[in-house]
C-alpha positions as CSV (number, residue, x, y, z in Angstrom):
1,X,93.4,111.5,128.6
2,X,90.5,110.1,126.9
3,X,88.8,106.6,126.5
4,X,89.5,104.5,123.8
5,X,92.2,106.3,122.4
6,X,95.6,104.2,122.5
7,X,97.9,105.8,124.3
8,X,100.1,105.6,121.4
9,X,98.6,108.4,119.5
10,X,99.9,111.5,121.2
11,X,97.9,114.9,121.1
12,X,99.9,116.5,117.9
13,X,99.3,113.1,116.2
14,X,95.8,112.9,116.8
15,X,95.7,116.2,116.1
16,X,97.5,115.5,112.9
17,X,94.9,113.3,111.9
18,X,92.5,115.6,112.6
19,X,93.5,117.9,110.5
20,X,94.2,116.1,107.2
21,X,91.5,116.4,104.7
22,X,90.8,113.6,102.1
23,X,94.0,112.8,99.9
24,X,96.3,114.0,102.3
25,X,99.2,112.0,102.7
26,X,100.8,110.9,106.3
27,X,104.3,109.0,106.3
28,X,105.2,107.0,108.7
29,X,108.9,106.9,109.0
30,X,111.5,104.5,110.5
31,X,114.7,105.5,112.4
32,X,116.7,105.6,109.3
33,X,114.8,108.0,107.3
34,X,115.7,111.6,107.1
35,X,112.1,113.1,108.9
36,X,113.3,116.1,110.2
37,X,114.8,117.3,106.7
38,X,111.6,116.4,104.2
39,X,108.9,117.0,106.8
40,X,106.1,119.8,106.4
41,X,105.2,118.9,109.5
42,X,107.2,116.7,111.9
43,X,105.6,114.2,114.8
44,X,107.7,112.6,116.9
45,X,106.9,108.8,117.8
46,X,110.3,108.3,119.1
47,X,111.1,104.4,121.0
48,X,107.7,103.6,118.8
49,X,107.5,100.6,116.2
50,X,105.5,101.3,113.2
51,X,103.4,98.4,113.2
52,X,101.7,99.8,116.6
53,X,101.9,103.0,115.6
54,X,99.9,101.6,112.2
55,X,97.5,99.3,113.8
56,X,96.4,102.6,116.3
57,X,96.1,105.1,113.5
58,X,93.6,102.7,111.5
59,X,91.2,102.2,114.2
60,X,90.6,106.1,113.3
61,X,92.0,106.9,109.8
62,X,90.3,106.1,106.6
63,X,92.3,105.0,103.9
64,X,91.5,106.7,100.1
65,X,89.3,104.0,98.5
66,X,89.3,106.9,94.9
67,X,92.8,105.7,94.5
68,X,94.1,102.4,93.2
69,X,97.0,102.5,95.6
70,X,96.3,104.1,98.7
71,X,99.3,102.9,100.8
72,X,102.7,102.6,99.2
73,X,105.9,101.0,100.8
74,X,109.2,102.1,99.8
75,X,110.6,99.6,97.9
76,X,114.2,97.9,98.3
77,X,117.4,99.3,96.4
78,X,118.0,97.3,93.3
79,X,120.9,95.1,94.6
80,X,120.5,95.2,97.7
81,X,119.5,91.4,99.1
82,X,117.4,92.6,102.0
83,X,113.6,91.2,102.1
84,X,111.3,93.1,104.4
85,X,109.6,90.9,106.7
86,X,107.4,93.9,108.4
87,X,105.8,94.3,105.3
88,X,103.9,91.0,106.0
89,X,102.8,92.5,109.1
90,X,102.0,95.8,107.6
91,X,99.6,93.7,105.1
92,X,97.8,91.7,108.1
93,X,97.4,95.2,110.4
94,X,96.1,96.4,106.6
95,X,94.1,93.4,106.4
96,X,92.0,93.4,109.7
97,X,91.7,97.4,109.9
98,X,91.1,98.1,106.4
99,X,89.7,95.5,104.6
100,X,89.4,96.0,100.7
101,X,91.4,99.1,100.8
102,X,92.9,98.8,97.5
103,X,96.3,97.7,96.7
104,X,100.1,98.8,97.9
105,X,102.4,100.4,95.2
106,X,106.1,100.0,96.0
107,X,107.9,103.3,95.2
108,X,111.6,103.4,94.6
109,X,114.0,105.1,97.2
110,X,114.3,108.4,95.9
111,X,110.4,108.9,94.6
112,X,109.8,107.9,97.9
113,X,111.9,110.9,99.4
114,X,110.1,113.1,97.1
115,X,106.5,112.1,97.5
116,X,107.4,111.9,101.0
117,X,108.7,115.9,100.8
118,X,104.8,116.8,99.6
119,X,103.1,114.7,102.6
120,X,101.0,116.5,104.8
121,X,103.3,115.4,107.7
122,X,105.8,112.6,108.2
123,X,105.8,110.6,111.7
124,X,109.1,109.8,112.9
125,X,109.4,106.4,114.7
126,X,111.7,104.3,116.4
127,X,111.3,101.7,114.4
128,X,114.5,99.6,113.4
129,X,113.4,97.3,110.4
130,X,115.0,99.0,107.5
131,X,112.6,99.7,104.3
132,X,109.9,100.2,107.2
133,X,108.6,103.3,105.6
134,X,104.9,103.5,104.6
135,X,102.4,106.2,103.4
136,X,99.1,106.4,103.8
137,X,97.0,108.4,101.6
138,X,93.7,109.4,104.0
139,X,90.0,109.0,102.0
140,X,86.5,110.2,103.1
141,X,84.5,108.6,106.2
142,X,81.3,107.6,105.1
């Protein structure tokens, strides 16, 4: 163990982390999306919400202020009625740990699956909202 480091962030995420280079892209998936079959590289965060999982990784993981768009949110089906109330709390943890980050692009279903398939490693959650998936493209630490 270590101090400081949330408990949350197990070694092969931090170690994930670690090892991304600027412009890498981590996903962080809920419990409905298919990790195990697009992942490069697959970290479990089973029984894990996103939103914790979120609010840990940005205490340590700089967000890509070269890009317009550095964090994108899959978006909803067209037709389907369902408004995603973690996305408010995505944009508050987004908010207080990376002010003036940019903006967040909403990418239909299946561009999400395929932007997804090129990330440098997708983190499977436990999380149960549904269009809870998020990615996070990493930028520089100055």
């Amino acid at each position: 163990m270590l101090k400081g480091i949330p408990s949350i962030l197990s070694p092969d995420l931090l170690k994930t982390l670690m090892e991304m280079g600027h412009g890498d892209e981590l996903v962080l998936a809920d419990g409905n999306y298919p990790a195990a079959a697009d992942a490069r590289r697959l970290i479990r965060a089973d029984g894990h919400p996103i939103p914790e999982l979120l609010d840990s990784i940005l205490r340590f993981f700089p967000l890509d202020r070269y890009v317009k768009e550095p964090v994108l949110f899959m978006d909803v089906a067209d037709g389907d009625p369902v408004k995603p109330v973690i996305w408010n709390e995505y944009r508050r943890i987004l908010a207080e740990r990376a002010p003036g980050f940019g903006e967040i692009a909403l990418l239909e279903r299946f561009a999400f699956y395929e932007r997804a398939k090129k990330a440098f490693a997708i983190v499977a959650t436990g999380e149960q909202a549904i269009y809870a998936n998020i990615i996070l493209k990493k930028g520089v630490v100055v």
